[in-house]
N, C-alpha and C positions, 0 to 999 in steps of 0.2 A: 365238393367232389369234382375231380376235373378229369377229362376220359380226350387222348387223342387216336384215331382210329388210323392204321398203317394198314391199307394195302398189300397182299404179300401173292407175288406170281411166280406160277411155277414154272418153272426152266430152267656208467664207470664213476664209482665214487671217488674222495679222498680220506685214505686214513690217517689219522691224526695219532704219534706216540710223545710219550714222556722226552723233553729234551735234556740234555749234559752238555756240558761245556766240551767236551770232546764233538771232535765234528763228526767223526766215525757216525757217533749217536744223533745224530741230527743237530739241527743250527735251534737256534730260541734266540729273543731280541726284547729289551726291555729299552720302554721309551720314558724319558723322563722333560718333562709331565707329561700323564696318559690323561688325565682327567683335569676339569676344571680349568682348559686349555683358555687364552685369550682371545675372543672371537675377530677380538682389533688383531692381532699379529702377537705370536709370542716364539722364542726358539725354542725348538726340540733339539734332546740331547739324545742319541740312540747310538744305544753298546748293543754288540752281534759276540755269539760262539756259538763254536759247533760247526763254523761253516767250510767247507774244502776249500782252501785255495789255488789247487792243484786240480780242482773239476773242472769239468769243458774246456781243455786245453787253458786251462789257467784264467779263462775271463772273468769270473768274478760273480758278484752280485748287482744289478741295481735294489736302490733303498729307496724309496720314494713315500710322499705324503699324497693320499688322494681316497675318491668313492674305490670298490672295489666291484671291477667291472668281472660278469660274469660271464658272456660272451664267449662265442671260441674267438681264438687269437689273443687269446686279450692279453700273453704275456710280451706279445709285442705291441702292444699300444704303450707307450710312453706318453702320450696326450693326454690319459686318463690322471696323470699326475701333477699335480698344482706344485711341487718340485723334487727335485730326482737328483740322485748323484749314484754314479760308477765308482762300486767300489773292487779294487780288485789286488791282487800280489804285487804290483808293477806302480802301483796309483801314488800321488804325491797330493797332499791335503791342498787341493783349491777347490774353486768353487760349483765344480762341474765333478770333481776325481777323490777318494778319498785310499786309504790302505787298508789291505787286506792281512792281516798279520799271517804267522808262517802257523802260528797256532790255532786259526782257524775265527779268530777275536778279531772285533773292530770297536772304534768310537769316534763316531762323527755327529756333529750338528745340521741340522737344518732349519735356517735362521727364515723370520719374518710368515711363520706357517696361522694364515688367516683361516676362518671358519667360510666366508665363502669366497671364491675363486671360478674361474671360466674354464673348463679344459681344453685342448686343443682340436676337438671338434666342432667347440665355440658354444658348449653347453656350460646351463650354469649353474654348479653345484654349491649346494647351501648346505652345509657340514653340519647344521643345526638341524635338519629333519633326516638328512642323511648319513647314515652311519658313515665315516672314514676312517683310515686306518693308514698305520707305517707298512708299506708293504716291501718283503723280498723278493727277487727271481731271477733264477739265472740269470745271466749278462745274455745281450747279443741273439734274444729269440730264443736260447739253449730249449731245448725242450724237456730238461731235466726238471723236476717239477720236485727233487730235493729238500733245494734250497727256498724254498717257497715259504713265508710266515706272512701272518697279518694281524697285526698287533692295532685294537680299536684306540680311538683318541676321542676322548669328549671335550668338548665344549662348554665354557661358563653358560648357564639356560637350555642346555640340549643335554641335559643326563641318560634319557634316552631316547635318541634317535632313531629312526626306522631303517632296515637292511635294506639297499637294493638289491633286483634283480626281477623283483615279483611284479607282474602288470599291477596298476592301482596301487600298490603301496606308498604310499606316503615318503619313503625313504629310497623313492628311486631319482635317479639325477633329474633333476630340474622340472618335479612333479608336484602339482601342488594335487588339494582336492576341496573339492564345493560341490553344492546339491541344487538341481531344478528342478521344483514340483511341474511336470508336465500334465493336462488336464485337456478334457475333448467332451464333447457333448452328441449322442448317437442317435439321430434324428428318424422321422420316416414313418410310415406304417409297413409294416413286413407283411410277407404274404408265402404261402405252397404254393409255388408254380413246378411247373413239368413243360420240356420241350422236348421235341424227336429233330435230329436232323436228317431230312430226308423224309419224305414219304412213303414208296414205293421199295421193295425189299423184292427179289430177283434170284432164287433158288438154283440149284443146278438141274439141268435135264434129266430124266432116269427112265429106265424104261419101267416096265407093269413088272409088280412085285419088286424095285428096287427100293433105293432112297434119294430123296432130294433134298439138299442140304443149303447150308449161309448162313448168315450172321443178322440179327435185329440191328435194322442203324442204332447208333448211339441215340440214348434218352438223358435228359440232363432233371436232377429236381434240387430246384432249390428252396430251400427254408428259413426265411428273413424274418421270422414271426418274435422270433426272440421271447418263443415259450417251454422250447423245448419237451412240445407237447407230442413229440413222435409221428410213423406217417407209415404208411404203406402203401407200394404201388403194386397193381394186378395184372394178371392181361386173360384175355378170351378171344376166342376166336369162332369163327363162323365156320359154318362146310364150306370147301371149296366146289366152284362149279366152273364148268367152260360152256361157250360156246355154242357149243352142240347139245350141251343139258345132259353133260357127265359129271358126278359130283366124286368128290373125296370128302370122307367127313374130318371134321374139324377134331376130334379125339386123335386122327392119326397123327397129328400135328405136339412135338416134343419141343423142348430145349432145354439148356444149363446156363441160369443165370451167372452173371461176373457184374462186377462193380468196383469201386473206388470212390473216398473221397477226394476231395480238391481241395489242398492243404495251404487252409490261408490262416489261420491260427485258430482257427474253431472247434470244439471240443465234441466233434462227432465220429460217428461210430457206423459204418455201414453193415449191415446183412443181409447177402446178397440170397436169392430163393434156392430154395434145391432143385435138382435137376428131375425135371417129372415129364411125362408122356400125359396125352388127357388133357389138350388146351381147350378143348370143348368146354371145359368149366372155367371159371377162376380160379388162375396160380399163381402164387406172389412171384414178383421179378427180383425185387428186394426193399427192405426196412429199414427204419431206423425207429431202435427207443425210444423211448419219452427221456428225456435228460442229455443224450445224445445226437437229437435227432438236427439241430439249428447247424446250418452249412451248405457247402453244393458237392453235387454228387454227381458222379456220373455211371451208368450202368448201361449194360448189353447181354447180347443174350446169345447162344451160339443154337441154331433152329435145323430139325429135320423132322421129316415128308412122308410118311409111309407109303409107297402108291400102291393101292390093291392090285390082284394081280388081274384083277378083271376092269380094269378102268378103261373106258376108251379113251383114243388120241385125241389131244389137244392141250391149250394153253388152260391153267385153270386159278381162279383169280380166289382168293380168302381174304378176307376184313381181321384185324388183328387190334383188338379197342383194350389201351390201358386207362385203366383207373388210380390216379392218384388222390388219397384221404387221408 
């Protein structure tokens, strides 16, 4: 049992539909090989329909091989792809350009498409944990999100790959994953202690028959015992007397407990006491359970005075003894 005595004076998704060869109806694109691609280097063959070639003022599509980056902007990263070509109405087959037919169709290669590659933010994508895909998109930034497809490519050994985008996944660019048993040892004898900061507590003035009012300084208790055997703190108080040998008793003497825990990962639980008049006896400030009781706490109390109305003047001093068990 441990008791300190205070003093107290008074004074937006994406919908995915059926595609056709008409572009009206949306674009679709078939890669050949989709699967069981060479992770040494092998060419892709990719036929497009469906696509306008009269949208966004006539630019076209880029067609590219890469992760598919989720990101906003990401139809303007070009970096993201291990290699790309513009294809558009206007375009002549080299090796940066290909054509857009008038019917909406295309067929171009992209030769030497390895399983890993570095993108142009100098990341390094490994096609075998991470899904990649033949991707389309407007030309030029377009923010038409139309012509958009993404057509998966596997890899000889990577049948299935993991999707980026997700923290921790497996399939995000250039992530691996491994585990660390982390381990500590929690040393010490724990102990109930209880502190007050402050001594002395310092009421407002009132006159006979008012009230005198303040706050209990801050009490702190902590509980290292690591039993989770619960605790409760008390308080009582004395009559007040002054001076001249005018006394207030100590029943006139109220408050409304408050508290908090202090949130350091500990699984407690505070209960802070009800608000009662009658400090002359013992009345919980506040608790904690058994199971919840291991942590720190901190608790206050908000205090008033009754002054009789026949009290003589002066300064009048009360003892205020908490017990913590």
């Amino acid at each position: 049992m441990r008791k300190r005595a205070l003093p107290i004076l008074v004074g937006a998704g994406l919908v995915a539909g059926l595609a056709s060869p008409a572009y009206a109806a949306g674009p679709e694109v078939t890669v050949t090989p989709a699967t069981a691609v060479d992770p040494a280097g092998q060419t892709l063959t990719i036929t497009g329909a469906g696509f306008d070639p009269n949208g966004n003022n006539g630019f076209g599509v880029y067609v590219g091989f890469g992760w598919r980056d989720t990101s906003p902007g990401w139809n303007t990263n070009a970096g993201a792809f291990q290699k790309v070509k513009w294809v558009h109405k206007n375009g002549a087959p080299t090796g940066g350009q290909d054509k857009l037919n008038a019917d909406g169709t295309f067929s171009i290669t992209l030769p030497d498409i390895k399983a890993q590659y570095t993108d142009g933010a100098g990341t390094a994508i490994d096609c075998l944990v991470t899904q990649c895909y033949v991707i389309t998109m407007a030309a030029h930034g377009a923010a038409d999100r139309s012509q958009d497809t993404f057509t998966p490519v596997t890899f000889q050994g990577a049948e299935n790959p993991g999707n980026p985008g997700e923290p921790g996944n497996p399939g995000e660019p250039g992530a691996a994953t491994g585990e660390q048993t982390i381990t500590t040892e929690v040393t010490g004898e724990g102990a109930l202690t209880l502190s007050v900061s402050g001594q002395n507590v310092a009421l407002t003035s009132a006159p006979r028959g008012g009230t005198s009012t303040g706050d209990l300084n801050p009490v702190t208790v902590s509980d290292t015992r690591g039993t989770g055997a619960g605790w409760s703190l008390v308080g009582q108080v004395g009559d007040f007397a002054s001076a001249g040998g005018g006394v207030i008793p100590g029943a006139n003497l109220s408050w409304t407990p408050s508290g908090a825990v202090v949130s350091d990962g500990s699984n407690a639980v505070l209960t802070p006491g009800p608000a009662v008049s009658g400090l002359d006896q013992a009345r919980t400030l506040g608790s904690a359970d058994g199971g919840v009781s291991g942590g720190l706490f901190e608790l206050g109390a908000g205090l008033s005075l009754n002054i009789p109305a026949g009290a003589a003047t002066g300064t009048y001093t009360g003892t205020l003894t908490l017990t913590l068990s």
